[in-house]
C-alpha positions, 0 to 999 in steps of 0.5 A, a space after each residue: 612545611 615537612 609533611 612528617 610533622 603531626 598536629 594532635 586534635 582533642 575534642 569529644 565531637 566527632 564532627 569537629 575532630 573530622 573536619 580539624 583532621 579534613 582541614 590540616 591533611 589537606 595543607 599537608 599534616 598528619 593528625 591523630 585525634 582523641 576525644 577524652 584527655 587520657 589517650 591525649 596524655 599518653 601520646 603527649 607522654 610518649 613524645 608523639 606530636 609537633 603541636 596539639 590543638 585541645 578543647 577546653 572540656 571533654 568528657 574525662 576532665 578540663 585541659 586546663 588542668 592538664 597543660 602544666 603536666 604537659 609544659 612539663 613534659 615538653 615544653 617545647 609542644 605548641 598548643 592552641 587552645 579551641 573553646 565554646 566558653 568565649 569569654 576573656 577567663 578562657 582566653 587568660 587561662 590559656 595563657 596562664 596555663 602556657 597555650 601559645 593562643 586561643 581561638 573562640 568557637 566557631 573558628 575560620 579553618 584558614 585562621 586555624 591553619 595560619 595559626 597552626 603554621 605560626 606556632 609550628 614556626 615560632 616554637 616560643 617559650 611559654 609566656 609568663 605566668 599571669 596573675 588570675 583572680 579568685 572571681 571568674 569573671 569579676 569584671 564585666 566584659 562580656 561578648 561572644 562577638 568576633 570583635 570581642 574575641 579578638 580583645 580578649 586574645 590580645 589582652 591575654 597576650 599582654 597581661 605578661 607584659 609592661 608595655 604600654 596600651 593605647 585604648 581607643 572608642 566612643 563613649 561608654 564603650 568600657 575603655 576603664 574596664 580594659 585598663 583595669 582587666 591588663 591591671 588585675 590580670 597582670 603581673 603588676 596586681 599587687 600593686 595600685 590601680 589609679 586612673 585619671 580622667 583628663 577631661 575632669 580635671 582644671 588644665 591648670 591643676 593636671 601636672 599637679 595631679 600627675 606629679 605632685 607639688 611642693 608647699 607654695 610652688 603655686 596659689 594655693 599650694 598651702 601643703 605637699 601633694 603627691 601625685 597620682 604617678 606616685 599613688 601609682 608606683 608599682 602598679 598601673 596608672 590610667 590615663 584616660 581621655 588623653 586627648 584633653 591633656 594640656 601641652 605643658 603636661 604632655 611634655 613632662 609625661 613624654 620624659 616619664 615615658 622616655 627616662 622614667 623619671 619625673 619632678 614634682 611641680 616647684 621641686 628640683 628633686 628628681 623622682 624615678 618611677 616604676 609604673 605602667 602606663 595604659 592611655 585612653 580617648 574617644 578623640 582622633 589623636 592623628 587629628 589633634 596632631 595635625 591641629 598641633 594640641 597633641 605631640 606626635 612623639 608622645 603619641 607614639 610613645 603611648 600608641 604602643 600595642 593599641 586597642 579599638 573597642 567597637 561600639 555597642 552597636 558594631 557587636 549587637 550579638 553580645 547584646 544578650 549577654 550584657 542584658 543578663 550580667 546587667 539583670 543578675 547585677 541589679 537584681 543582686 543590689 536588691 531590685 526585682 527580678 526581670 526577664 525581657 520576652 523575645 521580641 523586647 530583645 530584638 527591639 534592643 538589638 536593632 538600637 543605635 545604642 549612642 551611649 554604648 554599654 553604659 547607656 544599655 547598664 543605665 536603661 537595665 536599671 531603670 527597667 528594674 526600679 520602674 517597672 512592676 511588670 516581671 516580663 520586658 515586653 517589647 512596647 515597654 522598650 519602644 516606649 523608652 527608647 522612642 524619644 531618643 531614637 525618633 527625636 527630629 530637631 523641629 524646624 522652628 526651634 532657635 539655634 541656641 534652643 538646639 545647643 541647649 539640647 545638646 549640651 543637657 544630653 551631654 551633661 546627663 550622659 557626664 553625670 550618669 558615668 559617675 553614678 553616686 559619686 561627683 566628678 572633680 571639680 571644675 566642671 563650669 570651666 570645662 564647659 565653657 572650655 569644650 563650646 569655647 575652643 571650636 567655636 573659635 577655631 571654626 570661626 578662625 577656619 570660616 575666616 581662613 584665618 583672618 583674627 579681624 574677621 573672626 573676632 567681628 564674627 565672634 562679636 570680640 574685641 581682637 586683643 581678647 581673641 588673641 588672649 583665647 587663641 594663646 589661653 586655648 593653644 587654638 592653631 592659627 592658619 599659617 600667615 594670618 592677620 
C-alpha cells in the first residue's frame, strides 16, 4: 500500500465522515471528504482521488445519478457505494450504475477496510450493465438483516453474469424469488423464466418435462411435446427441488450442462441450447451423493456460485419488514387494514417460524380476513400460534396416529405454496414414494443390509423388496444378502 494514495469519502454526516477518515489514515491513506455531490464532483473532476466511497443520498441530489458522469470521467476510480436504503435495488443499482460493491449501513470498519484495500488492488472494469425494472422492489425480498445483506450483494454481483446458481434452504425461505430476482435483473430478462419443481412431477414424466418428447416415443405420447429447456431458450430455467431429479434425468441434464446440447425423449435430432441454469433444494445434496441418489459431477456442475438462504428464524430482525410488505400486499387485494401493537411483534419475533416467510405470508392473511379488530394484539398472536408451537405429541396416542399427524401438516404446507392454483398431478404417487423410500432404506440400514431380514421387518415378500430397492434406486450396503 502507498500512503500517497487518496480515498474520497462523501457523506452529509460529520460523524460518519469523521470516523471513515479516523479509520482509513490510521491503515495509512490520505482522505478529503465532502458532504454535498457538488464538491465531490469537482475533485472527481480535477483527477483527485485512487478510490471514492459515497453514500447514496446527500443533500444536493443521489449519487446514483452522478456515477455514470463519473465512469465517464474515469473510469478506472473504484467506487464503493455506503447506503441506510438496504435493500437488493440499492445494491443493484450500484452495480448497475458501475460501483465496484456495495456495503449496507451500519458497516464493519475492517470490512470497509478490506474493501478498500480489494478494490485499490483490483482496479476492474465496471461490471456489465444489468437490466432493472420500472417497479422498484416488485419483487419481495425484503431484509435489513446481515444475512440479507450479504444475498443482495451477491446477487448484485451476478445479475451480469450466465453462470449457474445453486440455491440452498429450508422450506419456504424464497428460493423462487432469488431465481426470479438473478432472472428479472439479469441480462437474459427479455427472455422466459420457466421453473420447475421436481418434487411435483411423476419420476417417470420428468425427462419428458425437461426435453420434450416425440409422438409414441412412449405410452401415451399421443403428440410432440416441447420442453421446458425449450420453453426456456434465451431465458433462465429454474429447477428446483433438485434433489428429487431421478438418475436417468440427472445424466441427460449433466450433457446440457456439459455440451449445451440435448435430444428430445424418442428423438435422434440433437438440439442445441442457450438457457441459464439456476437449481434449488432444501436437501443435503453431499448426503444423497454419499447414498449414491445424486451425481457428484452434476453437483459440481450446478454448485457453481452457490446461495444459502437463512431461515426466517436465523434474521428475525426482518421480521418487521416482511409483516408490512405482507399487511400492504393484503390490504391492496381488498382486505382490511391492520396494524400489529408492540408486543404482538415481539411475540412474532421470539417464533421458530418452521415454515419461514411463507408461513409468516400465510398467517398475515389469515390475521386480514379473520380478524374484526384493526390493531394485532399480542393475545391474538398467542393464540394462533400456540397449537403449533406448544403442540407435544401425547404419550398414549399410536405411532401410526403420530405419522398421520405429520403427513396432514406436510401436505397442508404442500398445498398452502400453490395458493389457488393445483400442483401436477401425481401427487398420491409422490406420497407413497416420500414414506416408501426411507422406510426401506432405514429398515435396510437397522438390518446392515441383510434384504431377508429387512423384508421380515417390512412384513414383504423379498422378491417385492428387491423390486423397490431397483424401483426407488435405494443403496444397498455393500456385500448384502
Amino acid at each position: 500500500m502507498s500512503p500517497t494514495e487518496t480515498i474520497l469519502v462523501a457523506d452529509d454526516d460529520n460523524a460518519i465522515r469523521t470516523v471513515l477518515n479516523q479509520a482509513l489514515v490510521r491503515v495509512g491513506y490520505q482522505v478529503r471528504s465532502a458532504g454535498n455531490l457538488a464538491n465531490l464532483w469537482r475533485w472527481v473532476a480535477e483527477g483527485e482521488g485512487d478510490l471514492l466511497i459515497t453514500d447514496v443520498v446527500l443533500p444536493d441530489g443521489n449519487v446514483f445519478d452522478l456515477l455514470p458522469r463519473i465512469k465517464k470521467h474515469r473510469p478506472d476510480l473504484p467506487i464503493i457505494v455506503m447506503s441506510a436504503q438496504n435493500t437488493l435495488m440499492t445494491a443493484v443499482k450500484a452495480a448497475e450504475k458501475g460501483a465496484y460493491d456495495y456495503l449496507p449501513k451500519p458497516f464493519d470498519l475492517n470490512e470497509l477496510t478490506k474493501l478498500v484495500q480489494r478494490a485499490l488492488s483490483v482496479r476492474e472494469a465496471a461490471p456489465a450493465a444489468v437490466n432493472l425494472p420500472d417497479e422498484e422492489e416488485k419483487l419481495p425480498l425484503i431484509g435489513r438483516s446481515p444475512a440479507m445483506q450479504e444475498i443482495y450483494r451477491v446477487l448484485a454481483r451476478l445479475m451480469g453474469t450466465d453462470l449457474t446458481v445453486m440455491i440452498t434452504g429450508e422450506s419456504g425461505t424464497g428460493k423462487e424469488l432469488i431465481a426470479r430476482a438473478l432472472h428479472e435483473y439479469g441480462k437474459r430478462a427479455n427472455g422466459a423464466f420457466v421453473a420447475v419443481n421436481m418434487a411435483a412431477i411423476p419420476r417417470e414424466l420428468i425427462e419428458s418435462e425437461l426435453f420434450g418428447h416425440e409422438k409414441g416415443a412412449f405410452t401415451g405420447a399421443a403428440n410432440k411435446n416441447i420442453g421446458r429447456f425449450e420453453q426456456a431458450e434465451g431465458g433462465t430455467l429454474f429447477l428446483d427441488e433438485i434433489g428429487d431429479m431421478p438418475i436417468e434425468a440427472q445424466t441427460r441434464l449433466l450433457r446440457v450442462l456439459q455440451e449445451g446440447e440435448y435430444t428430445s425423449v424418442g428423438g435422434r435430432t440433437t438440439i442445441h441450447t442457450d438457457v441459464r441454469i439456476v437449481a434449488a433444494t432444501n436437501r443435503d445434496l453431499r448426503q444423497l451423493i454419499n447414498q449414491g441418489t445424486f451425481r457428484e459431477d452434476l453437483f459440481y456442475r450446478l454448485n457453481v456460485v452457490p446461495i444459502r438462504l437463512p431461515p426466517l428464524r436465523e434474521r428475525a430482525q426482518d421480521i418487521p419488514d416482511l409483516i408490512q410488505h405482507f399487511l400492504t400486499q393484503v390490504e391492496s387485494e381488498g382486505l382490511p387494514a391492520k396494524t400489529i401493537d408492540r408486543h404482538a411483534m415481539e411475540r412474532l419475533k421470539r417464533y421458530r417460524w418452521p415454515g419461514n416467510v411463507r408461513e409468516l405470508e400465510n398467517l398475515v392473511r389469515r390475521l386480514a380476513a379473520l380478524y374484526s379488530d384493526d390493531v394485532i394484539t399480542a393475545e391474538i398472536i398467542e393464540a394462533e400460534l400456540s397449537e403449533t408451537e406448544n403442540h407435544i405429541p401425547d404419550t398414549e396416542t399410536s405411532e401410526d396416529e403420530r405419522l398421520g399427524e405429520a403427513v396432514e401438516r406436510y401436505l397442508t404446507r404442500y398445498f398452502a405454496q400453490y395458493g389457488d392454483a393445483l400442483p401436477a398431478p401425481g401427487l398420491y404417487s409422490r406420497i407413497l414414494r416420500e414414506i416408501e423410500r426411507p422406510l426401506i432404506a432405514i429398515s435396510l440400514a437397522s438390518t446392515h443390509g441383510n434384504q431377508i431380514k429387512a423384508a421380515e421387518l417390512l412384513g414383504l415378500n423379498r422378491n417385492t423388496l428387491r423390486k423397490k430397492i431397483r424401483e426407488l434406486d435405494i443403496p444397498v450396503t455393500r456385500g448384502a444378502h
